[in-house]
C-alpha positions in Angstrom: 10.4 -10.0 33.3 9.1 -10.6 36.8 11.7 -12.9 39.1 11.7 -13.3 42.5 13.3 -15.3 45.4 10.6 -16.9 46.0 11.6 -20.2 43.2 15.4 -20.2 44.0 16.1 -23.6 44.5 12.9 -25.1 44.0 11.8 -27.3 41.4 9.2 -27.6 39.0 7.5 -29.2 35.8 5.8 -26.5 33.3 3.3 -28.6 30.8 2.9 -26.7 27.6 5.2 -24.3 26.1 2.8 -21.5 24.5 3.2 -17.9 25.3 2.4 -18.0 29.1 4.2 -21.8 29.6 7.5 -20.8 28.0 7.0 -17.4 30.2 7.0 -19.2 33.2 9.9 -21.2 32.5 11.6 -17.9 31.8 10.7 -16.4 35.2 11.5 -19.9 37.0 14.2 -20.0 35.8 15.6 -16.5 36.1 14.6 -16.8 39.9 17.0 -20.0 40.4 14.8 -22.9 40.1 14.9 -26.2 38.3 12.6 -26.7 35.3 11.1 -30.0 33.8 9.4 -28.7 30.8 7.3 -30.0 28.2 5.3 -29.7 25.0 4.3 -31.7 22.6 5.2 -29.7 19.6 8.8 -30.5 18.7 9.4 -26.5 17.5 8.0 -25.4 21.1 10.5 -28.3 22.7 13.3 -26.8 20.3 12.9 -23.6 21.0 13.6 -24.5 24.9 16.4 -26.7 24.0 18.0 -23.2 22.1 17.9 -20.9 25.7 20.7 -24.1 26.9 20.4 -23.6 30.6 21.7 -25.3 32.7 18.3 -25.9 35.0 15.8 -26.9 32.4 15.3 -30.7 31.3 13.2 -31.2 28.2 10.5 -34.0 30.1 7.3 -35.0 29.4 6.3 -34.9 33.4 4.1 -37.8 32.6 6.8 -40.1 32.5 8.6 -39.5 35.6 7.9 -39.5 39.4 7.4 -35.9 40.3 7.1 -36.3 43.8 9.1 -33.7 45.6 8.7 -31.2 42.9 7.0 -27.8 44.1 4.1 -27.6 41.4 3.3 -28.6 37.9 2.7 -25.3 36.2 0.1 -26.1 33.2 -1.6 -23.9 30.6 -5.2 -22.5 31.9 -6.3 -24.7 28.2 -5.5 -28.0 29.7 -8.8 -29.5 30.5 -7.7 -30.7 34.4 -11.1 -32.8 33.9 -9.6 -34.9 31.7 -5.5 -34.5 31.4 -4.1 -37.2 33.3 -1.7 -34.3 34.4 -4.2 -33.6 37.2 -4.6 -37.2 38.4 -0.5 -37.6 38.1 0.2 -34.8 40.2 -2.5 -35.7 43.0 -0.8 -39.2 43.5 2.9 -37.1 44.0 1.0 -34.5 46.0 2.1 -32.1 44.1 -0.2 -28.8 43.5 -1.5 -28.0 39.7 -1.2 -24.3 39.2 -0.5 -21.9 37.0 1.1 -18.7 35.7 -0.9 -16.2 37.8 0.0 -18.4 41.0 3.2 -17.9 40.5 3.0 -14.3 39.9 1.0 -14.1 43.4 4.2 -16.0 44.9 6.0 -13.5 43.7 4.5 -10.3 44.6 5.8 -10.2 48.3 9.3 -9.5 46.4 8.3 -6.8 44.1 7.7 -3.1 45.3 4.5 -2.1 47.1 1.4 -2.3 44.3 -2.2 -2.8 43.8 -3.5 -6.1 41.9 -7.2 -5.9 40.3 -8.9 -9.1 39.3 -11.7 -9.1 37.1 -13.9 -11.7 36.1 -17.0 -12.7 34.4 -18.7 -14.6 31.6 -18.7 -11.7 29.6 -17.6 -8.1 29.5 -14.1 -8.8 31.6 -12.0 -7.7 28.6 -13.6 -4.1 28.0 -14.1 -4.1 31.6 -9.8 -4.8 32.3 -8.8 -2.4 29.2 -11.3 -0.1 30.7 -9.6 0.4 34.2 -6.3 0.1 32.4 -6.6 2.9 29.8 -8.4 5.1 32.9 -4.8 4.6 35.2 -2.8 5.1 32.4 -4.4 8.0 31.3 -4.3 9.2 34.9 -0.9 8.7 34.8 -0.7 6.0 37.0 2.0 2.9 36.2 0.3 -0.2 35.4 0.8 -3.5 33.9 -2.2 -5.5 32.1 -2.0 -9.6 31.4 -3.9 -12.8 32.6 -6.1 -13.6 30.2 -5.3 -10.6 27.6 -2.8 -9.1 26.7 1.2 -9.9 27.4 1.6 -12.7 30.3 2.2 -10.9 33.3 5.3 -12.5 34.4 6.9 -11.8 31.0 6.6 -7.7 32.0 8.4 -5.6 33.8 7.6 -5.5 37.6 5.8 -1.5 38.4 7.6 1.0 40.5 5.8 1.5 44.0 2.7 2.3 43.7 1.5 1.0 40.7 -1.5 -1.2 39.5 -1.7 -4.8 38.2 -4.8 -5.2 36.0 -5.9 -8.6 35.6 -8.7 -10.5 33.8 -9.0 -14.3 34.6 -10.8 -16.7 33.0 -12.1 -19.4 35.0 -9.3 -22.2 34.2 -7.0 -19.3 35.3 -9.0 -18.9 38.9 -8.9 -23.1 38.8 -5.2 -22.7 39.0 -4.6 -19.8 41.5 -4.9 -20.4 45.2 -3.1 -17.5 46.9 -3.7 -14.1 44.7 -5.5 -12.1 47.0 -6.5 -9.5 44.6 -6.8 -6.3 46.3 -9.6 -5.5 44.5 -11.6 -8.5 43.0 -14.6 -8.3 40.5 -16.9 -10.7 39.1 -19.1 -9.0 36.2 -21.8 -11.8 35.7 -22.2 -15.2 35.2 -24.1 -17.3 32.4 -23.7 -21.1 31.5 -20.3 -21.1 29.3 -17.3 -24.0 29.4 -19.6 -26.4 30.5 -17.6 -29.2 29.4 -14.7 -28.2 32.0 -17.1 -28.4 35.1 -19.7 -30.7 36.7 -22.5 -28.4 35.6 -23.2 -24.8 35.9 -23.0 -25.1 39.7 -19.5 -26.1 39.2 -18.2 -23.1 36.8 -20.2 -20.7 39.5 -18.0 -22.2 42.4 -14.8 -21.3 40.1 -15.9 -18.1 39.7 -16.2 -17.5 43.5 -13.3 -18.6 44.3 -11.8 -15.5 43.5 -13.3 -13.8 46.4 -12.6 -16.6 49.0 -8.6 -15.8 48.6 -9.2 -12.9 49.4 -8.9 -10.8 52.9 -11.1 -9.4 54.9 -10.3 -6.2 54.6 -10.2 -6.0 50.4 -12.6 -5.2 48.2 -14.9 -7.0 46.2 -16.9 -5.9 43.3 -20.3 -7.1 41.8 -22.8 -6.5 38.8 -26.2 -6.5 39.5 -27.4 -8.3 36.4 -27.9 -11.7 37.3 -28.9 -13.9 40.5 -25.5 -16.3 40.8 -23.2 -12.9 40.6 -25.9 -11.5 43.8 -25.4 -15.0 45.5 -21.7 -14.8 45.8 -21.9 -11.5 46.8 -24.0 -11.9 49.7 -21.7 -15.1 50.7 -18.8 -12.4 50.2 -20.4 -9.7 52.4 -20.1 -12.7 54.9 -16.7 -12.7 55.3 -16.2 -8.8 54.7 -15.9 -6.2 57.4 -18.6 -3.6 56.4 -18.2 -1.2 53.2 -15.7 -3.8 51.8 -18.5 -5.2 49.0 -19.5 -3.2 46.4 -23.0 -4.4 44.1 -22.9 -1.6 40.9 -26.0 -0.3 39.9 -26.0 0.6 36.0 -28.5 2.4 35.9 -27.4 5.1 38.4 -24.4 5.7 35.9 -25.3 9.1 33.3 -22.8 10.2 30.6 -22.9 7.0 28.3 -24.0 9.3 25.2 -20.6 10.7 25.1 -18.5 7.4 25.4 -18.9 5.9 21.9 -17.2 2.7 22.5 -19.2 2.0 25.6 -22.5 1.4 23.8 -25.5 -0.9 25.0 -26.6 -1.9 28.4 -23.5 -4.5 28.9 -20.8 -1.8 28.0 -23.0 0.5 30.9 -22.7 -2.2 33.5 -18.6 -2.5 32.2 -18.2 1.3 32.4 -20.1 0.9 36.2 -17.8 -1.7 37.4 -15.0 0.0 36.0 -15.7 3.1 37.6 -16.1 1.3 40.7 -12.7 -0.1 41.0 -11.6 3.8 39.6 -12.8 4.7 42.6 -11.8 2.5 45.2 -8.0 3.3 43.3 -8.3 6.9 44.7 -9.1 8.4 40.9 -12.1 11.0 40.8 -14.7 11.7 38.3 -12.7 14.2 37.0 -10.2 11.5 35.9 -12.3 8.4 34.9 -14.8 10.4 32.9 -12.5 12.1 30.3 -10.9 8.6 30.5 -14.5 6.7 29.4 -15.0 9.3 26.3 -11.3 8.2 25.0 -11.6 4.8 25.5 -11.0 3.0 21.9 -12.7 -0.1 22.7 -11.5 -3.8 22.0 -11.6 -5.1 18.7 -14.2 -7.7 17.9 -16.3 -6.4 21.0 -19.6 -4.2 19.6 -15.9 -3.0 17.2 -17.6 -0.4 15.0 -16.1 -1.2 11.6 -17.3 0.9 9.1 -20.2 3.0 8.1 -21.5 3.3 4.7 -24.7 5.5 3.5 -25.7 5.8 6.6 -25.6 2.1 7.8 -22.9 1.5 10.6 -21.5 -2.1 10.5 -20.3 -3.4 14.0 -18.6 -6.5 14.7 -19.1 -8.3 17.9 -17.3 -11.6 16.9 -16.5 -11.9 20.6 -20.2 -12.7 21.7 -20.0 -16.5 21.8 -23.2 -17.4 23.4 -26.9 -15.7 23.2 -26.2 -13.8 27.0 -23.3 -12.0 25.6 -25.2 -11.5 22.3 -28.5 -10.2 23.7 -27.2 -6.7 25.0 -25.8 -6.1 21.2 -29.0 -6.3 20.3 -30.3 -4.3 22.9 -28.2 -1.6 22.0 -29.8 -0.7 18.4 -33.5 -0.2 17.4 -32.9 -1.5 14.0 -30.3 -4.3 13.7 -29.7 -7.0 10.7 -28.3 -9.8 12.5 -25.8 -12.0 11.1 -26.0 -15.4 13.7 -24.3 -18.6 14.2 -21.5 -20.6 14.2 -20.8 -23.8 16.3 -24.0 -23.5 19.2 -23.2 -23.8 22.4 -27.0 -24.4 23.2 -29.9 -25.1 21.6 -32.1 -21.8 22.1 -31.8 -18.4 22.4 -34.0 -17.5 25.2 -31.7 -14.7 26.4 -31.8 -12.7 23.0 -35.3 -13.1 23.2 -36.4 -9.8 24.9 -34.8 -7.8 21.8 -36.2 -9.5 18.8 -38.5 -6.2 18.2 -34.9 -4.5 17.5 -34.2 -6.8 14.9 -35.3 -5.8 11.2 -34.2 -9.2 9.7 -31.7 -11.7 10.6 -29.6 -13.6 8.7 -28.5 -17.4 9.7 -24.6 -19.2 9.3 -22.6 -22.0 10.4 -23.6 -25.3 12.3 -26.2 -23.5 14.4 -28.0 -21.6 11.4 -30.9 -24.6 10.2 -32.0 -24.3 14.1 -31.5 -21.0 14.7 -33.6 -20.3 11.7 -36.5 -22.5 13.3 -36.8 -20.2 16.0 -36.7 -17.0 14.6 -38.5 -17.6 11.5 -41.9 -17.3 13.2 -41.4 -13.8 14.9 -39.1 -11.9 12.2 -37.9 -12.4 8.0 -34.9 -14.6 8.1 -32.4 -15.5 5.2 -30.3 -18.7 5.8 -27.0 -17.1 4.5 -25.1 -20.5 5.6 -21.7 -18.8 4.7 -20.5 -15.4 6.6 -19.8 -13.5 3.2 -23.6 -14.3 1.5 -24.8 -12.8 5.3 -23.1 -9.7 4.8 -23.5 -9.1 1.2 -27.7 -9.5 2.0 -27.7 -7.5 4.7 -25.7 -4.6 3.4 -28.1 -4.7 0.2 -30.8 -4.7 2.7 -30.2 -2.1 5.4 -31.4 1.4 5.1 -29.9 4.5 6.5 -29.9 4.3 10.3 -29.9 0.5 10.3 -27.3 -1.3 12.0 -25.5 -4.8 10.4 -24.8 -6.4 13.3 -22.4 -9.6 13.1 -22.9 -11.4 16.8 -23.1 -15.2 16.5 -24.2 -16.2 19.8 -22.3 -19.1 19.1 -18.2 -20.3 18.7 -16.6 -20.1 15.5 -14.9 -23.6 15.3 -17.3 -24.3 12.4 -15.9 -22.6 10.1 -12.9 -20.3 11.6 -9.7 -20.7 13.6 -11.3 -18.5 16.5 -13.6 -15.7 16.8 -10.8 -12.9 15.8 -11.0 -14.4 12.8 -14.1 -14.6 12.5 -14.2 -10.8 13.1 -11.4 -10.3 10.7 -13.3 -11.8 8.0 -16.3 -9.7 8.5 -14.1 -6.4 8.4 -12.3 -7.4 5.2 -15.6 -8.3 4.1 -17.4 -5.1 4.7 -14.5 -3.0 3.2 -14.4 -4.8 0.5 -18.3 -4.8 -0.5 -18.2 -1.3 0.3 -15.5 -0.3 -1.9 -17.8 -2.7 -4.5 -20.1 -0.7 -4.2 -18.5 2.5 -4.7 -16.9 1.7 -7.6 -19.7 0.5 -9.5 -21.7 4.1 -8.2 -18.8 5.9 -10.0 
């Protein structure tokens, strides 16, 4: 666990007591602060009550005058567009924050070290795990957390000279004001969490902030793929001295052949960016290659599941809306697509370019009636409705070097708990059919 001198005597109220909340309160109050916590699950509030220290109050913050207290540390979930934590906390003038702003309060107490931040829409977990397997196989220490992963605080701190890898969502950068992330990166950006921000100008400005707490003299690193994730680099070059800002270009980048987890043209603009930040760590290309062919891959993230006469079945349960959908199907010449879930738009524009990849697709969920409008007219389509009936058709359907390809381009609230689930399901589904299908050959 990470504690530092930074809390002792200083007081705070922590606002949800999941993983990274009941964290917090651990490294608060480790460090000698005083805690006000809340949830409102009774088991989250009993399992506080069982620690019995002597700092920490059981408190819904709501209900008491906070002023004087040194921040209300809240859960990157809690919609601060709508919680009247956030409007609560403005009239005591007390700052919202969260778990990776206390872990930048703490790092001037922990032994020298590098933090990377990564961001994006999409790609930031392969893109984190990346640079984290590539310093761990270089033998490098390094700690991983923020968005995946263990919470950062909740690991031990890194001897000198070691690496803190962190993805951040965008809730996480809402609630971070003094990282200064040695080395930043934003991947891309495309519409997502829409409902959390006034607009898509709103989610962009999030996203850059993660460069504005930054110094001068640290890097910053950008994809190419996109015209917000150029902006904000051009706005960072601004305030950079020169060499400090770094725009990847993909398609310079050879060797992808032999990295099987790194398939498709978003995995080449991960593996780019990765390398990047390999680089600006002091690693050579005779570390982070070797590193890229090893690399296992995340699961539920172009996760190849199976492959059965000579049909590979991949599950990309992660790709929640069409841009992080469209380089899946980039990535194939022959795909049966298995598609929706609960839509997060109403077209698929961004797919579009790869529809000639697509042998048949196969519609589920909320979305699939209007997904099946639009695709009906360019390629066959089978409105599956339920994930099992999709995978059962395509399987009987795809020939040898076809590809089943399960990414929704949509959320899976419809009809799972979240999209690892969703994934989950379409393994057990795929190893089940197959050894169906094997038994009844024998």
């Amino acid at each position: 666990m990470i504690v530092s001198p930074a809390f002792a005597g200083k007081r705070y109220a922590v606002l949800g007591l999941a993983r990274s909340g009941m964290t917090s309160v651990d490294t608060l109050l480790a460090s000698g602060a005083r805690v006000t916590a809340w949830d409102n699950r009774e088991e989250a509030r009993a399992a506080l009550a069982a620690k019995g220290h002597p700092l920490a109050e059981i408190v819904d913050p709501l209900t008491i005058d906070i002023g004087g207290y040194d921040g209300v540390v809240v859960s990157p979930g809690v919609p601060l567009n709508r919680h009247p934590i956030a409007a609560h906390a403005i009239a005591a003038m007390v700052p919202v924050i969260g778990d990776i702003e206390l872990f930048a309060q703490a790092r001037a107490s922990l032994p020298p070290h590098v933090v990377v931040a990564i961001t994006g829409t999409n790609g930031k977990s392969t893109t984190t795990s990346l640079v984290h397997h590539i310093c761990r196989s270089a033998a490098r220490p390094v700690r991983m957390g923020g968005n995946i992963g263990l919470p950062i605080l909740g690991q031990d701190p890194l001897p000198a000279g070691g690496v803190y890898v962190l993805e951040l969502s965008s809730y996480q950068i809402d609630l971070t004001f003094s990282l200064q992330a040695d080395i930043a990166a934003l991947i891309n950006i495309s519409p997502d969490h829409l409902d959390r921000y006034d607009g898509f100008a709103g989610y962009v400005a999030s996203k850059a902030r993660l460069f504005q707490m930054q110094r001068p003299d640290q890097h910053a690193v950008f994809g190419r793929g996109d015209a917000e994730t150029l902006r904000i680099a051009h706005q960072t070059e601004g305030a950079r001295f020169e060499g400090r800002v770094h725009v990847v270009d993909p398609a310079a980048l050879k060797g992808q052949a032999g990295w099987p987890s790194l398939q498709g043209p978003h995995n080449l603009q991960n593996a780019a960016i990765a390398i990047e930040i390999a680089s600006l760590l002091g690693f050579s290309e005779g570390q982070w290659r070797p590193a890229l062919a090893s690399f296992k891959g995340l699961p539920h993230r172009m996760e190849r599941v199976a492959e059965n006469r000579g049909v590979l079945f991949i599950n990309d349960s992660k790709a929640t809306n069409p841009a992080s959908t469209a380089p899946a199907l980039a990535a194939f010449p022959r795909v049966h697509w298995i598609l929706g879930g609960l839509p997060k738009g109403d077209d698929l524009d961004e797919c579009e370019p790869y529809f000639g990849n697509v042998v048949a697709a196969y519609t589920i969920g909320e979305a699939g009636p209007r997904f099946a409008q639009i695709l009906e007219p360019v390629m066959p389509v089978t409105r599956s409705e339920m994930l099992g009936d999709a995978v059962r058709q395509a399987m009987a359907a795809a020939q040898p070097g076809d590809v089943v390809l399960l990414s929704p381009a949509c959320a899976s609230f419809d009809q799972f708990r979240d999209f690892e689930a969703r994934g989950d399901a379409f393994r057990q589904m795929v190893e089940a059919l197959i050894v169906e299908e094997k038994g009844t050959a024998g």
